[in-house]
C-alpha positions in Angstrom: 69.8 42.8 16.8 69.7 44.9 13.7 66.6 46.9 14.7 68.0 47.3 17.7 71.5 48.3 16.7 73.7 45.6 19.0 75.7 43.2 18.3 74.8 39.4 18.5 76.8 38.9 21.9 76.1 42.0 23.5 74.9 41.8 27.3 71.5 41.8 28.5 72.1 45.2 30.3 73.6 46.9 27.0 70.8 45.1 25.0 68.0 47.2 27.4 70.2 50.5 27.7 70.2 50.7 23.8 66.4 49.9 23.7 65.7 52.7 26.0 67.6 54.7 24.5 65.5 54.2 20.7 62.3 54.1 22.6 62.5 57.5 23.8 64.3 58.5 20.4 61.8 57.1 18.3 58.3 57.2 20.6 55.2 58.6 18.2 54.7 61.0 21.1 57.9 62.0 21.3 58.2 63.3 17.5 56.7 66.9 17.1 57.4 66.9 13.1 54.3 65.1 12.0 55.8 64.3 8.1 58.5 62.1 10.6 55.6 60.7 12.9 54.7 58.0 10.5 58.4 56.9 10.1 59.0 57.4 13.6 55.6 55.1 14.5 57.5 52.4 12.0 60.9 52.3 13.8 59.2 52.6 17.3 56.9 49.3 16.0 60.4 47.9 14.9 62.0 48.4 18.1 59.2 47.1 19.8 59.1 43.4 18.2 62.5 43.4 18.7 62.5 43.9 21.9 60.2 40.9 22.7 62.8 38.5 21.0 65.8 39.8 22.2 64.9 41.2 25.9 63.5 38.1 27.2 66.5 35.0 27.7 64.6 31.9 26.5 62.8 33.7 23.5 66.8 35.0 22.6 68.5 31.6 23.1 65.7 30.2 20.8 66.4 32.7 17.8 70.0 32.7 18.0 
């Protein structure tokens, strides 16, 4: 929830409108600076993983 900046009860629709929202913030080929790439390739990685937890139901109900 952290990575992906929601709170622990937040909808499933808010849950993917914030992930899309850091995907297309954070995407490697999105960032033009490449001293941020590496950072932004981190986050992205982040966002990613958490994504797999959080936006699928049984995987969610099974970490909360």
């Amino acid at each position: 929830y952290l990575a992906l900046g929601v709170a622990k009860d937040a909808s499933a629709a808010a849950i993917k409108a914030q992930y899309r929202k850091l995907v297309l913030k954070f995407h490697p080929d999105k960032v033009q600076d490449e001293a941020q790439k590496q950072i932004a390739s981190d986050q992205f990685h982040k966002i990613q993983t958490a994504w797999e937890v959080v936006g699928d139901e049984e995987k969610r109900q099974r970490y909360d």
